[in-house]
C-alpha positions as CSV (number, residue, x, y, z in Angstrom):
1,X,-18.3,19.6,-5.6
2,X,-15.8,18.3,-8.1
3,X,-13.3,16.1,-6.6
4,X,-9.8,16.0,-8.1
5,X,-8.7,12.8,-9.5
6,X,-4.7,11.8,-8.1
7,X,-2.9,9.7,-10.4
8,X,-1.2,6.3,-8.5
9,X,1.7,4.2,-9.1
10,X,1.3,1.4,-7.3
11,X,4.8,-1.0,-6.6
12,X,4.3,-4.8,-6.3
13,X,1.3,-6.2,-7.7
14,X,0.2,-9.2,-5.6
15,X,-2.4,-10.4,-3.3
16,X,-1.8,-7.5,-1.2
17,X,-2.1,-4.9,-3.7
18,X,-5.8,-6.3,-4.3
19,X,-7.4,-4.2,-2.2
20,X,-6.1,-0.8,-3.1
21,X,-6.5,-1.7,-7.0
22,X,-10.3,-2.8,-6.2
23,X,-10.8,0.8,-4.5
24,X,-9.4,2.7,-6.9
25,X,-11.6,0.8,-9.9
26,X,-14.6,0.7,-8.1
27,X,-15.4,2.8,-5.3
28,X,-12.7,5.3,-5.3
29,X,-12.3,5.3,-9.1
30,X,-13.6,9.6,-8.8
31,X,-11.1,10.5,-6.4
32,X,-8.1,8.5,-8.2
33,X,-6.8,6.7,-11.2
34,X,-3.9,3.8,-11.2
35,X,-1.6,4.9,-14.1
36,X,1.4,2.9,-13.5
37,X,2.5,-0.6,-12.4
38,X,5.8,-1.6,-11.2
39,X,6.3,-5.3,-10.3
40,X,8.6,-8.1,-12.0
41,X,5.5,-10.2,-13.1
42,X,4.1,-9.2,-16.5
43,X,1.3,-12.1,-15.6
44,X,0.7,-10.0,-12.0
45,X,0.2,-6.9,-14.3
46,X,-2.1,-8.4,-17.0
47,X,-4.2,-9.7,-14.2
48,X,-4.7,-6.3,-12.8
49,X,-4.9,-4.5,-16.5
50,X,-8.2,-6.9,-16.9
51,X,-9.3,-5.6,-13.4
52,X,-9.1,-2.4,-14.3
53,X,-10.8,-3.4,-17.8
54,X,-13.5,-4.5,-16.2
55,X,-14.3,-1.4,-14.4
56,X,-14.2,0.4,-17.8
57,X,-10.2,2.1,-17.1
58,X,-7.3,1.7,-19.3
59,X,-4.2,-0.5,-18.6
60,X,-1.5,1.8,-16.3
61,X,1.8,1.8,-18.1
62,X,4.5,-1.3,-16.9
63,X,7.4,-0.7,-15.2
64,X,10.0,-3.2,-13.6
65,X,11.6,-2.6,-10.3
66,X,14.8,-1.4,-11.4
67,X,12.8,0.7,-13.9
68,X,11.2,3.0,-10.9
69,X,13.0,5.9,-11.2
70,X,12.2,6.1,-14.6
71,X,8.3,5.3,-13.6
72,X,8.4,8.4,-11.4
73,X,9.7,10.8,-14.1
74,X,8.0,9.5,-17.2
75,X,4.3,8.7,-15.3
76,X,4.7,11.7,-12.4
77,X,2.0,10.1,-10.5
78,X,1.0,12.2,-7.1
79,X,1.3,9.1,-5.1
80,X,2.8,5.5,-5.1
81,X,1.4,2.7,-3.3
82,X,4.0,0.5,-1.8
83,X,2.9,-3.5,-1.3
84,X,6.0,-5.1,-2.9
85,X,8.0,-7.7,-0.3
86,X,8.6,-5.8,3.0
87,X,12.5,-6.1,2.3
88,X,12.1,-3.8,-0.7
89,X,9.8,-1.0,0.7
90,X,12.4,1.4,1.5
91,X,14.0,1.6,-2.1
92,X,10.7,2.7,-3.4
93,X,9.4,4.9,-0.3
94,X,12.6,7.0,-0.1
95,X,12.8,6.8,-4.0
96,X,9.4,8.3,-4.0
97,X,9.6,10.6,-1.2
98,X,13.2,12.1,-2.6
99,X,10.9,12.7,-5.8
100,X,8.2,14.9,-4.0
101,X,5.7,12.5,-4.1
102,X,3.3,11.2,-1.3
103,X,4.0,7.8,-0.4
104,X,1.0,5.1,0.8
105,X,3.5,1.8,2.4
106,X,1.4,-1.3,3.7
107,X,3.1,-2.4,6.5
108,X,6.0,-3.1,8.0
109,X,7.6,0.1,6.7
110,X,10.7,-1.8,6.5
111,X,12.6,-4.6,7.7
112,X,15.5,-3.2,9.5
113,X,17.2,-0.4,11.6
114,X,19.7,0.7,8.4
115,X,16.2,1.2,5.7
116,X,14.3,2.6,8.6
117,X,16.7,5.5,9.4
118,X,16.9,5.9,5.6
119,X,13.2,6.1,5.3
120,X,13.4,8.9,8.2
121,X,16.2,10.9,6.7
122,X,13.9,11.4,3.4
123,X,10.6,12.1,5.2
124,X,12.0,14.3,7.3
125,X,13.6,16.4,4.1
126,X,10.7,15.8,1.7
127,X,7.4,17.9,1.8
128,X,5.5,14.8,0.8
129,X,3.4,12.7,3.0
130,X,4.2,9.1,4.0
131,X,1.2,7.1,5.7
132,X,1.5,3.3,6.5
133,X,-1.2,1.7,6.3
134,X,-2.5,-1.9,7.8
135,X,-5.2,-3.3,5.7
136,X,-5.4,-6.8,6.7
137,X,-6.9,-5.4,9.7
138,X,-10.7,-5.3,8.0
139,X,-9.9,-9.4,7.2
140,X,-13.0,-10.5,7.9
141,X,-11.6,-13.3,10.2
142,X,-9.8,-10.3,12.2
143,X,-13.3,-8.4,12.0
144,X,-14.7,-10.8,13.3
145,X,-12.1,-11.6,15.9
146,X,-12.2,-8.0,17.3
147,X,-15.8,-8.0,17.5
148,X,-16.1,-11.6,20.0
149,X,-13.1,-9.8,21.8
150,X,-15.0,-6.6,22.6
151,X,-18.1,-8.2,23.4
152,X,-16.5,-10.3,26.0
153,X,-17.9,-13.9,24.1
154,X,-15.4,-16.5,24.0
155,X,-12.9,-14.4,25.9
156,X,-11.5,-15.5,29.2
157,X,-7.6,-14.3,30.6
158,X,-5.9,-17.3,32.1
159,X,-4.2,-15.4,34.3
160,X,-5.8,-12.7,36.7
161,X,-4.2,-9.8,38.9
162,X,-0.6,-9.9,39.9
163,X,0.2,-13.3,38.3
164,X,-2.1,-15.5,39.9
165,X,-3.9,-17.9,37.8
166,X,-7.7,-16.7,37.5
């Protein structure tokens, strides 16, 4: 079965980018290819062009925040992946989603009530797809954590039923 590759823009290139760009390079690389960047740091962008390199795919084009709309006509990627600061997610998910194009937002969707509702408003009139996503929950600390917790090691409530100190 041939799987169809989806081009990605992907919005803020840091640390939590990392694992999304490793996916698509390695792992994922058949089912998607990264062909645009949007961040204010050329040197955040370099670093990922030479992970990409590395995997044998070509540098994405660059874009700079303000140059996003532009990104989304000029590149017409299928979906943008949103790990810029949390206070800047909603320009670039309704952006995207006002566009027609699916939208993949680490979390917090947003940082308020005012981008929230506009995130809403454009979902709710868009026929693309918004998914938040929370991928700091396969940390392996957190991993690890959830694991101890669910076997009952190391795990002891301080308080027991109706208040009363177990």
């Amino acid at each position: 079965m041939t799987v169809r590759r989806r081009r990605y823009g992907v919005v803020g290139v840091g640390a939590r980018a990392a694992l999304y760009i490793e996916a698509l390079a390695t792992t994922y690389a058949e089912h998607g290819e990264i062909i645009a960047w949007c961040d204010p740091s050329p040197t955040r962008m370099s670093y990922y062009d030479r992970v990409l390199d590395r995997a044998g795919h070509h540098a994405p084009a660059r874009y700079r925040p303000d140059d996003f709309p532009r990104l989304l006509s000029e590149q017409r990627p299928e979906r943008i992946l949103v790990t810029s600061p949390d206070v800047t997610h909603h320009t670039y998910v309704v952006g995207a989603l006002e566009a027609g194009v699916d939208v993949i937002v680490e979390k917090p969707l947003t940082t308020s009530a005012g981008p929230a509702r506009a995130i809403a408003q454009a979902a709710d009139a868009s026929s693309a797809d918004l998914v938040v996503t929370f991928n700091y929950r396969y940390a392996p600390r957190n991993s690890e954590l959830r694991r101890v917790i669910a076997d009952g090691h190391g795990w002891r409530p301080i308080w027991g039923v109706n208040g009363r100190r177990a």
